[in-house]
C-alpha positions in Angstrom: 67.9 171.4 205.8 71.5 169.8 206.4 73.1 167.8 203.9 74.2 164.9 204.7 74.9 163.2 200.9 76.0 164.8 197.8 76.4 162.2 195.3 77.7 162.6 191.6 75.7 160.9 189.4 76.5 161.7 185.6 77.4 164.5 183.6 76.6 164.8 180.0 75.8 167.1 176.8 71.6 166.8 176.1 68.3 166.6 178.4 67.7 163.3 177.1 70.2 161.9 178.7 70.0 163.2 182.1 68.8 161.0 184.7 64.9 159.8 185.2 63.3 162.8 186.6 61.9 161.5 189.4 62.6 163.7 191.6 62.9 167.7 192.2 65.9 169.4 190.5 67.5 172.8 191.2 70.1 174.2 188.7 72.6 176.3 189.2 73.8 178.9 186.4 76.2 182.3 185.4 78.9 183.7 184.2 81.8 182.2 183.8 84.0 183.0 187.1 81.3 183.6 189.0 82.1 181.5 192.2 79.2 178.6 190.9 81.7 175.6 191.7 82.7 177.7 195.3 78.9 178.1 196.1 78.3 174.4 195.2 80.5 173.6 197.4 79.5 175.6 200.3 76.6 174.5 200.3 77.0 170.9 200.4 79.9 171.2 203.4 82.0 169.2 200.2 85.1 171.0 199.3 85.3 169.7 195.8 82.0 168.4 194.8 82.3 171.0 191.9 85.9 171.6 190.0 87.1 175.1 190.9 88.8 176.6 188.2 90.7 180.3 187.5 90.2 179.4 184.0 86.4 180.9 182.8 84.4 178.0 180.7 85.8 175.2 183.0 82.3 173.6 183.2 80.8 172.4 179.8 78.4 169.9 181.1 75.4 169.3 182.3 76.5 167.9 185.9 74.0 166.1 188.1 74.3 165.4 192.2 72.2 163.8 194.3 71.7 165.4 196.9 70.5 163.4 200.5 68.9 160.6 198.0 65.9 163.1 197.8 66.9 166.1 195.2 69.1 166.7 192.8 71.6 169.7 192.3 72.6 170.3 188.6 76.1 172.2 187.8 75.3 174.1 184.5 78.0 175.5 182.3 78.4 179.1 182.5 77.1 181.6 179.9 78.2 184.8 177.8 81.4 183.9 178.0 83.4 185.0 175.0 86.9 183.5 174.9 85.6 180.0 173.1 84.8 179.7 169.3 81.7 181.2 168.4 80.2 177.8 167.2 81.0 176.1 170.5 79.1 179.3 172.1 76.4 178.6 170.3 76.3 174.7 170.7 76.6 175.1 174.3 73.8 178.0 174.2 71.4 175.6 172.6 72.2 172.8 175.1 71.5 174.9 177.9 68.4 176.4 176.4 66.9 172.3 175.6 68.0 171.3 179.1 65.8 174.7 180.9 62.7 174.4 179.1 62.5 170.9 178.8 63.8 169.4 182.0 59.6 169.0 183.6 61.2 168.3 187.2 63.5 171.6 187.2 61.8 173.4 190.1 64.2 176.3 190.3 66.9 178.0 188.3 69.6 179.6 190.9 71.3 182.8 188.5 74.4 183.8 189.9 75.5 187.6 189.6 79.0 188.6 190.7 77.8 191.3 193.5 80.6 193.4 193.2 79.9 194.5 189.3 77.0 196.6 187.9 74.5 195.1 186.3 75.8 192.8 183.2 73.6 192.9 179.5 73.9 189.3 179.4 72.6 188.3 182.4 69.5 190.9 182.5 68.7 189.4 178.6 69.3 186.0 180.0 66.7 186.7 182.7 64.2 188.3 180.7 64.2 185.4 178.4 63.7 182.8 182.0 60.4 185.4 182.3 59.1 185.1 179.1 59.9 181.6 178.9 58.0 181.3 182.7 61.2 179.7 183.8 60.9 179.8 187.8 64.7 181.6 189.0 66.1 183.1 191.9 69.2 185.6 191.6 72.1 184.7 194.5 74.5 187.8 194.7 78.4 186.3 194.8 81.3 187.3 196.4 79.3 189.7 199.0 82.2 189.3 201.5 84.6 191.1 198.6 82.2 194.7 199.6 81.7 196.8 202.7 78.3 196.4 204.0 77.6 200.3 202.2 79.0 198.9 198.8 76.8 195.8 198.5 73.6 197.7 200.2 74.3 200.7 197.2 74.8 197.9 194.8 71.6 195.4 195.4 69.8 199.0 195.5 71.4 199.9 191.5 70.9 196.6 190.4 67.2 196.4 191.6 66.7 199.9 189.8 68.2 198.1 186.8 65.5 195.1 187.0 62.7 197.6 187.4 63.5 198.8 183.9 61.9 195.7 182.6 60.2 193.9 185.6 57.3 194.8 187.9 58.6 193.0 190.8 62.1 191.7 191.9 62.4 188.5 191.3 63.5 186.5 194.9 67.1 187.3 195.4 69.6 185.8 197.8 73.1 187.2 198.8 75.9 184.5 199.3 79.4 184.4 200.1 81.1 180.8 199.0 84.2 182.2 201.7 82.0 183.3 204.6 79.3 180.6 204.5 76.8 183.9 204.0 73.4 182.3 202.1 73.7 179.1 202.4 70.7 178.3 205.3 68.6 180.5 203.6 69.2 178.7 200.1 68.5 175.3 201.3 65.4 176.3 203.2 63.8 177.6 200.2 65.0 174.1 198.6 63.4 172.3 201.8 60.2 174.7 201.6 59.6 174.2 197.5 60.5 170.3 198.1 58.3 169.8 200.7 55.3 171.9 198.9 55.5 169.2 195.8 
């Protein structure tokens, strides 16, 4: 899949008030500083579709693109991050929560993990919670072109030890770099693939 269109269409704070959903919807979720806005980017060939910030907690919306008038990608705010007031944690914990297990046409949840750090509490809870809630998810790997091809091999292998702990199976897994272009043809062919299945 190329694309050709990436369209902002609204960003907002509830699932109510996203757009009409009409069509298939991917999200796109994780830590603060994560490279989320950098892979957004990447993948739709626009430079700054998604605000890049080196300030964590930049994104506090629920951002919506359409993407070649067929799909939309959603820009999720990041999570776990602990530098804002508690409360606004929270409130932005329980929008996220509404917008994932209510939003019918979400067809996949893309987690982002930072490749270059050992497996995170919050993002391992997060998951387990997207498997018990029988959210569907794929994990992109981040930032792969920051490790030696050893490094990343000996850290997909810890971090898959890691998921065993809880899961019975890995769940699908992608590794990306937002600087290198890695990922992105194999991302949007699972997109295309999943689209074209519905």
């Amino acid at each position: 899949m190329e694309i050709k269109e990436a369209q902002f269409v609204m960003s907002n704070t509830a699932v109510d008030k996203c757009p009409a959903p009409d069509r298939p919807e991917y999200a796109f979720i994780g830590r603060s500083n994560v490279g989320k806005s950098s892979l957004i980017n990447m993948l739709t060939n626009k430079r700054s579709l998604a605000k890049i910030s080196g300030k964590p907690g930049k994104t506090r919306l629920i951002n919506h693109f359409l993407i070649n008038k067929e799909w939309y990608l959603v820009d999720l705010p990041g999570y776990g991050y602990a530098q804002v007031p508690k409360a606004e944690r929270l409130k932005w914990e329980k929008m996220l929560k509404n917008y994932i297990l209510k939003r019918e046409n979400l067809y996949c949840l893309f987690v982002l993990i930072d490749s270059r750090h050992e497996a995170q509490k919050v993002d391992l809870e997060f998951m387990e919670w997207l498997g018990i809630s029988e959210i569907p998810f794929n994990i992109v790997f981040t930032k792969t072109d920051k490790l030696k091809p050893k490094e990343l091999e000996d850290n997909l292998k810890a971090y898959e030890e890691k998921m065993f702990q809880i899961w019975e199976t890995m769940p699908g897994y992608f590794v990306s770099s937002a600087e290198k272009g890695i990922g992105k043809d194999e991302i949007l062919r699972m997109i295309d693939e999943v689209n074209k299945a519905h």
